[in-house]
N, C-alpha and C positions, 0 to 999 in steps of 0.2 A: 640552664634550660633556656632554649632561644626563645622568641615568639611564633618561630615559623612553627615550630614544634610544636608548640603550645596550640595553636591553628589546625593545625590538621590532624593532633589528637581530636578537638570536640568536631570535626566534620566527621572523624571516626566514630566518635558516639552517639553523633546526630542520625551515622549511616544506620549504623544496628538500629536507633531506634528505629526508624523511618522503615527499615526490611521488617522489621518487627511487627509495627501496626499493621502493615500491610498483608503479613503472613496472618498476622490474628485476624482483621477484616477477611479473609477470604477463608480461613479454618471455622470461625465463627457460624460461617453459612453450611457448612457442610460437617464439621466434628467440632462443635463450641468447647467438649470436655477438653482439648485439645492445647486449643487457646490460651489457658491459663499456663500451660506449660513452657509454652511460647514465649509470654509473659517473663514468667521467672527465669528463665537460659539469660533473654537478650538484659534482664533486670541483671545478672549475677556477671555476667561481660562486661556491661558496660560498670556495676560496682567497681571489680578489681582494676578495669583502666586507672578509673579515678585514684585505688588504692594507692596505685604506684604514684601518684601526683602528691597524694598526701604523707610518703614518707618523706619526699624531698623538702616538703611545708617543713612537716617538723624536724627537721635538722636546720632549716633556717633558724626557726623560730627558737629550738635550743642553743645556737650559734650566739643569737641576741639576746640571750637571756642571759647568758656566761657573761656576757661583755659588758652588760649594763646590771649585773650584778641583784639582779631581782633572785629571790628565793626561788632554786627550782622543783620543791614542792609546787606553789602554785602554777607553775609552767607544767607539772606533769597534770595537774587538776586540771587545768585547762584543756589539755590534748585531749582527756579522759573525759571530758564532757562533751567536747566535740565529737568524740566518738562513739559515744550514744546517743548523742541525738541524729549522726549521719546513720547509725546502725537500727536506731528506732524507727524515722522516718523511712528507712528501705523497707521492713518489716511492715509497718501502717502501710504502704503501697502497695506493696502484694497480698494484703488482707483486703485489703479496698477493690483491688481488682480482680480479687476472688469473692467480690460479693462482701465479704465478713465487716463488712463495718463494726459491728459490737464487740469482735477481738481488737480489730483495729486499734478502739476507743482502749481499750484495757492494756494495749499495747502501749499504743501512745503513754498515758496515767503511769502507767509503769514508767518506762524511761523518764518522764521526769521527774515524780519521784527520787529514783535513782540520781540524777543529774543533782536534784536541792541538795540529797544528803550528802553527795560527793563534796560538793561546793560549803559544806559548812565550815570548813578551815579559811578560806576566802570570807567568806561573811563575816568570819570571827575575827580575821586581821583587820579590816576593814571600822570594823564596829569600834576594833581598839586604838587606830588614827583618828579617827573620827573622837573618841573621847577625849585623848590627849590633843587635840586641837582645840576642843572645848573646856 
């Protein structure tokens, strides 16, 4: 993946957004129910651009983990927590921008949650270098 690419993918996602607010700013004035829907399209676009950037991540990041020999249980924990907290935070966004802060928050709590318990195989290696150092 060059740079140039790299480049004019986020002018890509800058564009949606920027057509976005814009379409919202002017739906807002005349059909606000509207809006929200607006919202969530140009939110679910510009998701999947990113999506396809993040399989490429991890096929690095599984590439270097082969080669330097780290356990790929916690290489998949890690992908797996990256992926709800990118998954939660999109969620929290469209509840925020639909007003809903209170799901939001139960949203948010949820995923990490979810993220601590995933992550206890990591804590739990961790906790066991950590004693055998001491």
């Amino acid at each position: 993946m060059c740079e140039e690419e790299i480049n004019l993918d986020i002018v890509k996602i800058i564009g949606i957004g920027l057509i976005a607010l814009l379409i919202i700013v002017i739906l807002k004035q005349y059909k606000p129910e509207f809006a929200v829907y607006v919202s969530l399209i140009a939110g679910v676009l510009i998701f999947f651009m990113v999506l396809d950037k993040l399989s490429g991540i991890i096929s690095i990041l599984t590439t270097l983990a082969n080669k330097t020999n780290i356990n790929s249980q916690y290489i998949q924990i890690l992908l797996k927590i990256t992926g709800i907290a990118i998954l939660t935070e999109f969620a929290v966004s469209i509840c925020k921008d639909s007003g809903e802060a209170a799901i939001a928050s139960k949203i948010d709590l949820g995923g990490k949650v979810v993220i601590i318990s995933i992550s206890i195989p990591i804590i739990v290696a961790l906790l066991e270098v950590i004693i055998k150092i001491l």
